[in-house]
C-alpha positions in Angstrom: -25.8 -10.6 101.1 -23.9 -8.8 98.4 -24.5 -5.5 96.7 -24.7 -5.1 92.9 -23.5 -2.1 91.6 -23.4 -0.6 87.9 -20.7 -1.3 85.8 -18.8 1.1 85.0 -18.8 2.1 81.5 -16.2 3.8 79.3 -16.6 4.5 75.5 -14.6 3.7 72.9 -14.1 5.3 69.5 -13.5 3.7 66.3 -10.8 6.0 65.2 -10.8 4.4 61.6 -14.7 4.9 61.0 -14.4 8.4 62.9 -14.6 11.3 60.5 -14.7 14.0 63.4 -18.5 15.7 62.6 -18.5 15.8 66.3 -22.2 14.9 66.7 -20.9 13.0 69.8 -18.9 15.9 71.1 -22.0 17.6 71.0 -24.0 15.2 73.3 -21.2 14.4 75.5 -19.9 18.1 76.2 -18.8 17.2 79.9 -16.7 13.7 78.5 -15.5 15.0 74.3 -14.0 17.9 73.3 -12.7 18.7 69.9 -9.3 18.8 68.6 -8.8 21.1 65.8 -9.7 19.1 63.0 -13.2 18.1 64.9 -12.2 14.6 65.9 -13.4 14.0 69.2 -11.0 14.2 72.5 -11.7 12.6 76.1 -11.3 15.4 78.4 -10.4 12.8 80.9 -6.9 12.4 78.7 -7.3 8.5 78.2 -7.9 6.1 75.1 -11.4 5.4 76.3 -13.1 7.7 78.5 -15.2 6.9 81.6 -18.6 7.3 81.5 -19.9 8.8 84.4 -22.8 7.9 86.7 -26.1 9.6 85.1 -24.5 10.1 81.9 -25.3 6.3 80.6 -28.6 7.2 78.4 -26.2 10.2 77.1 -23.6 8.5 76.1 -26.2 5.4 74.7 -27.7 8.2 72.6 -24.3 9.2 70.9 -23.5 5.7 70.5 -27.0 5.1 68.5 -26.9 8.6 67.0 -23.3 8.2 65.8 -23.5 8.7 61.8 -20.4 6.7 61.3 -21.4 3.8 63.8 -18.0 5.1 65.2 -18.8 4.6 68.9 -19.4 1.4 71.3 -20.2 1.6 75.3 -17.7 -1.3 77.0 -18.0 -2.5 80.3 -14.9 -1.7 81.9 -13.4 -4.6 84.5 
């Protein structure tokens, strides 16, 4: 008998829709910070952050709530 377990989830940002109102920075304080300008910036220093577990309906809200449809959630492998 095997196990299922979730998958793990990372987000990535559409840096060419992005126009840095920080909306998801704002929902995702413990995964985006700001840079100067407003743009968001994964505090875990990599191109697509990780979404940890109990943060999925978080980050699934900024992905929905995102004005610029800038954000997707990707199953990572």
């Amino acid at each position: 008998m095997t196990t299922r377990t979730a998958p793990h989830l990372r987000l990535h940002i559409n840096w060419t829709q992005c126009d840095g109102r920080g909306l998801c920075t704002e929902l995702l304080p413990g995964i985006l910070g700001r840079d100067d300008w407003g743009y968001p910036v994964p505090l875990d220093h990599t191109h697509e952050p990780h979404i940890p577990a109990g943060c999925e309906a978080e980050a699934a809200a900024a992905v929905r709530l995102c004005p610029r449809l800038a954000l997707t959630l990707m199953t990572a492998p």
